[in-house]
C-alpha distance (Angstrom), angle and dihedral (degrees) to the residues before:
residue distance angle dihedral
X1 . . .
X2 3.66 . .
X3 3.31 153.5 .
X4 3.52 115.7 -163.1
X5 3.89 112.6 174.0
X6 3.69 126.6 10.3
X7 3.69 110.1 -123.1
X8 4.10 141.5 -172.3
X9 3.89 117.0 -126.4
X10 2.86 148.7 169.2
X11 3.72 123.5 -99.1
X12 4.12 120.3 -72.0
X13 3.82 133.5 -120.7
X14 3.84 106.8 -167.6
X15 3.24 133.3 -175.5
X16 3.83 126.1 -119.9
X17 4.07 93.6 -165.8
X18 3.88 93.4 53.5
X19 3.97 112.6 5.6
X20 3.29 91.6 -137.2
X21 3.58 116.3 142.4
X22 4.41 104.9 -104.1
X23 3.90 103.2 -157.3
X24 3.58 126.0 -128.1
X25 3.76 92.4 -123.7
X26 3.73 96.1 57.9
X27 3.65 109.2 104.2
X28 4.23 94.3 170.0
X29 3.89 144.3 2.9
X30 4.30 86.4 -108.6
X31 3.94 87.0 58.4
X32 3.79 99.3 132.5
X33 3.93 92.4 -137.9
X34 3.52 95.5 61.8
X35 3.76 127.6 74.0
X36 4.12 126.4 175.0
X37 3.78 129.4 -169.9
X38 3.52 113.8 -157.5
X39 3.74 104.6 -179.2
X40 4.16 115.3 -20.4
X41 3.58 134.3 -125.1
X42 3.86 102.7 -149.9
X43 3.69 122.3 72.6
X44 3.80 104.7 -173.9
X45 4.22 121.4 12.7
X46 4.19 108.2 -149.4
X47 3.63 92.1 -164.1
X48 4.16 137.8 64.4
X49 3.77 121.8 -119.3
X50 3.06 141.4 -45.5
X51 4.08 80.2 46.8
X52 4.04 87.6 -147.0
X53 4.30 106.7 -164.2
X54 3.56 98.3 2.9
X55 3.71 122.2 141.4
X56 3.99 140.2 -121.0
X57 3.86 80.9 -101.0
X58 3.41 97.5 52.4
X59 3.69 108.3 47.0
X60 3.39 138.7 8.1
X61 3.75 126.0 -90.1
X62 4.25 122.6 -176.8
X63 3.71 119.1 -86.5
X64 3.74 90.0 -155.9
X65 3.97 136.2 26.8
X66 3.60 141.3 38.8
X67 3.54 110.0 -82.0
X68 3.68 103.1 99.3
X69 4.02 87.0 -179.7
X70 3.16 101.9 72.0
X71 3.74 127.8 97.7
X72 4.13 138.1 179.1
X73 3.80 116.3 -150.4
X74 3.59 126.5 -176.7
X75 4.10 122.7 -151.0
X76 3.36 112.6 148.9
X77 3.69 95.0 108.0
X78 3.79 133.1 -20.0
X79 4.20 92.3 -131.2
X80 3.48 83.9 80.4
X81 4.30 119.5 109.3
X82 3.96 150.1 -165.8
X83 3.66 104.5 -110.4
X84 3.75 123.7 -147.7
X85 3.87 87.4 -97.0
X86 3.66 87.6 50.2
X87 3.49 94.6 -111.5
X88 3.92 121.8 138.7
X89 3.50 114.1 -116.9
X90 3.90 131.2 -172.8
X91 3.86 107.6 -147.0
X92 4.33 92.5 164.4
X93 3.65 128.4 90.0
X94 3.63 90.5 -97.2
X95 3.96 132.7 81.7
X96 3.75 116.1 -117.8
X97 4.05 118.9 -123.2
X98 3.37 126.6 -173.0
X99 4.06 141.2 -153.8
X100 3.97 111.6 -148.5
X101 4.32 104.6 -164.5
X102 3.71 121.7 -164.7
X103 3.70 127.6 176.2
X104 4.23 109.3 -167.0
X105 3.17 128.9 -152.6
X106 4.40 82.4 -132.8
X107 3.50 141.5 27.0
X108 3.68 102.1 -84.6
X109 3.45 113.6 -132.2
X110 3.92 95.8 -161.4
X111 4.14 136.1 19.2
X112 3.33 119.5 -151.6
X113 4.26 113.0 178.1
X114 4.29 120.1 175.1
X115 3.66 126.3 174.7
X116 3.46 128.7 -167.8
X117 4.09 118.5 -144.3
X118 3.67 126.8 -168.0
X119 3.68 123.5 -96.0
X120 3.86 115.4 -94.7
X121 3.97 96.4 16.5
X122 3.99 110.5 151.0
X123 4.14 81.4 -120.7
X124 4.16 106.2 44.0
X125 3.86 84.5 -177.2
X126 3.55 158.4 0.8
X127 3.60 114.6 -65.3
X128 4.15 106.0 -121.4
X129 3.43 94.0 -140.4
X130 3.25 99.0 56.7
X131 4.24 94.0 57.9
X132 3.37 110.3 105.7
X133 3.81 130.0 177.9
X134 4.01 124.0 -147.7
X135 3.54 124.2 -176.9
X136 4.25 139.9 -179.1
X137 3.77 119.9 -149.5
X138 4.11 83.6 -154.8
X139 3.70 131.6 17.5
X140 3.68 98.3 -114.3
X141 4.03 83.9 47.8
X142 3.61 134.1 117.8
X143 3.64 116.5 -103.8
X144 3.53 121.6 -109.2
X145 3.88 131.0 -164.8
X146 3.63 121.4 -122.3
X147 3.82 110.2 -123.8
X148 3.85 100.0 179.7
X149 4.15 104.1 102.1
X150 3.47 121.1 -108.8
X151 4.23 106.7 -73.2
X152 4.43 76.1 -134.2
X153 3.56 148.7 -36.2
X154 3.79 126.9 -167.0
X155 3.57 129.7 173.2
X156 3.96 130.7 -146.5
X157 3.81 145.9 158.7
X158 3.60 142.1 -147.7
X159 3.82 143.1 -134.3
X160 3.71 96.9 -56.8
X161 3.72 94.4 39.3
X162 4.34 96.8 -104.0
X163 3.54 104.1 150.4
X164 3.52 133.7 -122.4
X165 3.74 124.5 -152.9
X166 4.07 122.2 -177.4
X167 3.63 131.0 178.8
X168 3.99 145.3 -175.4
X169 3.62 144.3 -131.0
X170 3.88 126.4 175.1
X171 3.92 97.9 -163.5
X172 4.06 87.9 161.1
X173 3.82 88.6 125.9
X174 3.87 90.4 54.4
X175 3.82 138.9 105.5
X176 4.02 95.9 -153.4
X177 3.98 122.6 178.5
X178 3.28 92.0 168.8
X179 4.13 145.8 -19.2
X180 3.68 143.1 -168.1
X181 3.54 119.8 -154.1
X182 4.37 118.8 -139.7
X183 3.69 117.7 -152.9
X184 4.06 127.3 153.5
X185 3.69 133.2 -166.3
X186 3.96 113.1 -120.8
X187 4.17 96.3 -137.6
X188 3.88 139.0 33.5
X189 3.51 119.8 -115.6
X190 3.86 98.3 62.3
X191 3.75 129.1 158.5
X192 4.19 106.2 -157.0
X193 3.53 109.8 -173.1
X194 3.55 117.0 178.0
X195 4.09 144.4 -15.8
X196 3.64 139.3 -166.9
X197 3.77 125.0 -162.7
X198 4.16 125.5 -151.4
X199 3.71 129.1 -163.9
X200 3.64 131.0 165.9
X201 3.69 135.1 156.4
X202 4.24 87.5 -147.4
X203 3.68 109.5 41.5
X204 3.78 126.7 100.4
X205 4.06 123.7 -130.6
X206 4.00 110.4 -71.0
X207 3.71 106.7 -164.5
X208 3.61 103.0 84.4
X209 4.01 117.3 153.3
X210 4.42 132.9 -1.8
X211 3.57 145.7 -21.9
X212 3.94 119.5 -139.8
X213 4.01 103.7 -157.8
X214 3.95 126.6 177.8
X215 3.05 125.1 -156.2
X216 3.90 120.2 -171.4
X217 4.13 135.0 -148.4
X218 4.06 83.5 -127.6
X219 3.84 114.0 108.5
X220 3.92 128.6 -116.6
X221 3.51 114.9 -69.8
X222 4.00 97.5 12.6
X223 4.18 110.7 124.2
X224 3.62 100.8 -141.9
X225 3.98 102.9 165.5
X226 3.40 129.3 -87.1
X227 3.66 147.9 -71.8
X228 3.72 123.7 -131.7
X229 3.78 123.3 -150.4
X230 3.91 117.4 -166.7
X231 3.14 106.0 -138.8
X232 3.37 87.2 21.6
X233 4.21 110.1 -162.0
X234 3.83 133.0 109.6
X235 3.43 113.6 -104.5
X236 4.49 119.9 49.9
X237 3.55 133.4 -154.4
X238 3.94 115.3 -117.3
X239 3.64 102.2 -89.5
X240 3.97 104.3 11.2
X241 3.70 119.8 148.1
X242 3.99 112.5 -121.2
X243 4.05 119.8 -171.7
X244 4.04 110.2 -152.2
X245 3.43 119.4 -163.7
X246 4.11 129.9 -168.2
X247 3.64 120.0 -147.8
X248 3.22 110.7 177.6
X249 3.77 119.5 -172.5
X250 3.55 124.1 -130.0
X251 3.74 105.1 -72.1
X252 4.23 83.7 62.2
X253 3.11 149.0 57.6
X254 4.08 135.9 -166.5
X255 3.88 115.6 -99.1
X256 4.39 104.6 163.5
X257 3.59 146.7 -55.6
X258 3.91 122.9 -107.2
X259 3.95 112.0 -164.0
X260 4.07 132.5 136.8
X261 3.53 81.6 -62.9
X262 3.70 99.2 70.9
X263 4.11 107.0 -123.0
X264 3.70 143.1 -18.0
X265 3.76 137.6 176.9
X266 4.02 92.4 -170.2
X267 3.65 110.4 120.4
X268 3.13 116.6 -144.4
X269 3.81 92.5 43.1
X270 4.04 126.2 -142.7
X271 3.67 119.4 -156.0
X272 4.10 133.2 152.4
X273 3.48 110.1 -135.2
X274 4.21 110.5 -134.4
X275 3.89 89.8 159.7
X276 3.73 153.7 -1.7
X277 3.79 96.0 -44.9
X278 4.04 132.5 -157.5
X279 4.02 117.8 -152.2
X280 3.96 118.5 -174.9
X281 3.72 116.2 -161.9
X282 3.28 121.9 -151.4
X283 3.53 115.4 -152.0
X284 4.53 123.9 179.0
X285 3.81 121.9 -151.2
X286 3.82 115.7 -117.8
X287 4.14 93.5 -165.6
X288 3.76 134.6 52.9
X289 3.61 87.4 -137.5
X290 4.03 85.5 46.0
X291 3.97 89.7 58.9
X292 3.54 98.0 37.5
X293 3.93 89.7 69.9
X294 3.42 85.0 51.4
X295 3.44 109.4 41.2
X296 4.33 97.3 41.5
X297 4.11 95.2 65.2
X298 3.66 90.9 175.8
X299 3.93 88.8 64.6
X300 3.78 87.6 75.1
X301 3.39 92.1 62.4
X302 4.17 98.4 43.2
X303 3.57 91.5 -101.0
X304 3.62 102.4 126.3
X305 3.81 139.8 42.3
X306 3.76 133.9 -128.5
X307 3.88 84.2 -113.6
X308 3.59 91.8 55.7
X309 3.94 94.6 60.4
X310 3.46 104.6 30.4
X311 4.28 107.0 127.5
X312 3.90 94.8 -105.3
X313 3.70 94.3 57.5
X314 3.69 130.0 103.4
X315 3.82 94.1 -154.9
X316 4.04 95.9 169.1
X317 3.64 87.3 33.6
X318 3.43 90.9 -134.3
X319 4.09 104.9 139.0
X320 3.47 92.6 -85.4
X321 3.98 134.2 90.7
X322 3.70 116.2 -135.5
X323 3.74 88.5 -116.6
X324 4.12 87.2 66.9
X325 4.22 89.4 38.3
X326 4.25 72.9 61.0
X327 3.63 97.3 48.4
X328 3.75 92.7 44.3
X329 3.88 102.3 34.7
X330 3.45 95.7 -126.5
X331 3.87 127.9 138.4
X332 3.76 114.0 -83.7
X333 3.98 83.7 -161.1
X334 3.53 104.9 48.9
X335 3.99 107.7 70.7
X336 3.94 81.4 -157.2
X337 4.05 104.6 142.8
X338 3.38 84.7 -168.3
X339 3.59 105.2 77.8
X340 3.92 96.1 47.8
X341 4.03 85.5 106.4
X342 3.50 96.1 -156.7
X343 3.71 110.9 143.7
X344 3.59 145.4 157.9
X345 4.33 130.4 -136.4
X346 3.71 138.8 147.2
X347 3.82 128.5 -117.0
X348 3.64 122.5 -142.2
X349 3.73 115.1 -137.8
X350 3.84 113.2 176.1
X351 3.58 112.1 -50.8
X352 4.24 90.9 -13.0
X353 3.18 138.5 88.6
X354 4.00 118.9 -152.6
X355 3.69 134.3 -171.2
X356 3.84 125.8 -122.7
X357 3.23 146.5 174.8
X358 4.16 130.0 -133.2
X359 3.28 126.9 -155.2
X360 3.84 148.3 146.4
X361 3.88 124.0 -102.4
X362 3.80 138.7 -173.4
X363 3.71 102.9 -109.9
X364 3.61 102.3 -169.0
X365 4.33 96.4 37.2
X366 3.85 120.5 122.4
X367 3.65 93.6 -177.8
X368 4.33 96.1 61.8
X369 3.72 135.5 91.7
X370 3.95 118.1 -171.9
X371 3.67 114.3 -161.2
X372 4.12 122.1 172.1
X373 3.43 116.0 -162.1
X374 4.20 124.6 -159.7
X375 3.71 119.7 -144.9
X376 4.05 132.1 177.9
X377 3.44 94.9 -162.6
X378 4.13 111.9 22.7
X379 3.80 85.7 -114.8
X380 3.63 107.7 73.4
X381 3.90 115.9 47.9
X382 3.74 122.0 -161.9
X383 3.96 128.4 -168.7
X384 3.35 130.6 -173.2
X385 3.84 91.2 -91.7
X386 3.44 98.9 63.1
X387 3.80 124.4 98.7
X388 3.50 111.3 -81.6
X389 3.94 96.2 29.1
X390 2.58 164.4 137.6
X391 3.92 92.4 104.9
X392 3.83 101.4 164.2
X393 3.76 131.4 54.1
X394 3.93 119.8 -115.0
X395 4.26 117.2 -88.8
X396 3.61 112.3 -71.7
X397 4.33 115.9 -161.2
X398 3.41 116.7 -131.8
X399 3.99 95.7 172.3
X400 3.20 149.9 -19.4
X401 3.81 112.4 -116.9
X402 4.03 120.0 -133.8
X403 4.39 81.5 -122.1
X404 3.73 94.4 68.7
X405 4.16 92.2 -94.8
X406 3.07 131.2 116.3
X407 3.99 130.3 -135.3
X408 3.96 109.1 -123.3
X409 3.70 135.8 -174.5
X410 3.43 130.4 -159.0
X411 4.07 129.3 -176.2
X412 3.76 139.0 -172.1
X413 3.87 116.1 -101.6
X414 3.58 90.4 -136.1
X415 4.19 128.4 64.0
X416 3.48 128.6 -109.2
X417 3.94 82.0 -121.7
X418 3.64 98.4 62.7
X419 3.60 117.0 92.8
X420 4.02 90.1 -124.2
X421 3.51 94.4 57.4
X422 3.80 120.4 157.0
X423 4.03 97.9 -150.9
X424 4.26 90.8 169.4
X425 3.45 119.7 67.3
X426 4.31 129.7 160.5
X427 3.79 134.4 -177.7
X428 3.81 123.4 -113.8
X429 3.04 121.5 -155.0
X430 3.82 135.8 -163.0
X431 3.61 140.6 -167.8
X432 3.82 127.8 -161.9
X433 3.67 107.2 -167.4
């Protein structure tokens, strides 16, 4: 996110449905400044602004407001599609852009464009330097780019993690017939949701502070809960308190936070906000089945069978069974040996050194047991629940991973030194589906 120019304004009314910024100015949804697109009709526009002749079908025209000029195409590639929610989604290797036209019936004094993008898309929001402003002094002009920066853009989201991008041009000094706007998303896979479109020849600059966006380690498309915001809005004065809250639903559970401020585990979190600010939550699986969706990416786009994931199967054929890829938190897709971060050290306590095994866990999964067993001569295992136990220490945390695991150690109760050392030890691992 940024914040590009520090700006006075007037004072906000936001809106706690959408978080989209509601301008002072805006007296009624038939204001003929304002146009909204809720959902869109057209998946791919052939033609460049000002889209003269072309249907409903082929571009898209405001669901809401007054400003019957204004238009939305999409070009950035033709693989895009309408979802069933009427959102516009780019499933192709390439990012979509898009080209929003408006011919006033004034010289607007101020433009003021937010979209809203689905939570978990590859690209949350419009790349800034892609946004691009063109402009005629006549209709029959040539088109001329606006080279002035952006007056501000600022970029937030809301309880489920859609994202809200804003931004700002003063064009007070210019004699506009009519504009198109140029913006492009930076990845594929990209669910954009909505927009809303402002111009008025009166109004001061709106964006006046910082966004608070969070992003989570879920994938695109997964509903994991929400995330509360208090106050929730888009836009935050320099040093206002905000309270965020995780609720996962039942498939999750809280791990941390990660923000400016390194990590936290409270929840509900307390931060001041003194700038655009980043917060990753870090959600854990509870279910096998819950992980799966997460962990087999290619499922989302019909690449992969329920046979293919189910816990006994090997599907990178790597040595391991997706139910272990589970316990571990490794990628059942991969093959890569590499990242099965299994490994073996000693700890020094005093005068002793002990053996121990690290390794990573699910922290938030119902469905795992983690056993370690100690051996002196790979042949005969011991565990804690066998007579003479208990012959390792309890779990100690190290971290907590970014991928909802957590980084464990485990050592050996009795020293290297002593002639009943257990130097082997190994990790079992059980699954109750």
């Amino acid at each position: 996110m940024k914040h590009l120019l520090p700006i006075t304004a007037l004072c906000l009314s936001s809106s706690l449905m959408a978080q989209f910024i509601t301008p002072t100015y805006r007296g009624s949804d038939s204001d003929e400044d304002f146009a909204e697109w809720l959902g869109f009709d057209a998946a791919y526009t052939p033609e460049e602004p000002p889209y003269d002749g072309l249907s409903d079908e082929e571009v898209n025209y405001p669901y809401f407001g007054g400003n019957e000029n204004a238009r939305l195409g999409q070009y950035g590639t033709s693989t895009a599609i309408i979802t069933t929610t009427d959102r516009l989604y780019s499933f192709g290797e390439d990012p979509m852009a898009f080209k929003v036209y408006d011919n006033p019936s004034y010289s607007p004094g101020d433009i003021l464009f937010q979209t809203m993008t689905y939570q978990g898309s590859q690209s949350p929001s419009p790349d800034f330097s892609s946004v691009k402003l063109y402009y005629r002094t006549t209709e029959a002009g040539d088109w001329i780019e606006y080279t002035d920066p952006m007056a501000a853009a600022v970029t937030s989201s809301d309880s489920t993690s859609n994202q809200y991008t804003a931004w700002e041009w003063d064009t007070s000094s210019l004699l506009i017939a009519d504009y198109y706007i140029q913006f492009s998303y930076e990845l594929p896979h990209t669910s954009f949701a909505a927009a809303q479109l402002d111009t008025n020849e009166n109004f001061e600059l709106q964006l006046d502070g910082y966004g608070l966006n969070v992003d989570t380690n879920i994938p695109f498309g997964l509903l994991f809960g929400l995330i509360r915001k208090s106050p929730a809005k888009l836009i935050y004065n320099d040093g206002e308190t905000v309270t965020v809250t995780a609720v996962p639903n039942s498939g999750y559970r809280f791990v941390k936070w990660e923000g400016p401020f390194g990590e936290s585990t409270e929840n509900p979190l307390e931060i001041t906000i003194t700038d655009d600010t980043e917060l990753f939550l870090v959600l854990a699986p509870r279910k096998y089945n819950v992980w799966r969706q997460m962990a087999f990416p290619s499922n989302h786009g019909g690449g992969i069978t329920s046979q293919d994931w189910a816990a006994e199967t090997d599907y990178d054929i790597d040595g391991l069974i997706n139910a272990m890829e589970y316990g571990l938190g490794s990628n059942p897709e991969s093959g890569n040996l590499t990242e099965k971060r299994v490994q073996l050290e000693t700890v020094v306590i005093g005068e002793f050194e002990y053996p121990a095994v690290i390794f990573p866990q699910q922290a938030g999964a119902d469905d795992l047991t983690y056993e370690v067993a100690a051996s002196a001569n790979l042949a005969n295992w011991l565990t804690n629940s066998d007579p003479g136990g208990p012959y390792t220490a309890d779990p100690e945390i190290l971290s907590l991973n970014d991928d909802g695991t957590q980084q464990v150690r485990v050592r050996s109760l009795i020293p290297l030194e002593d002639p009943d050392a257990l130097p082997f030890m190994k990790v079992n691992i059980s699954l109750t589906e």
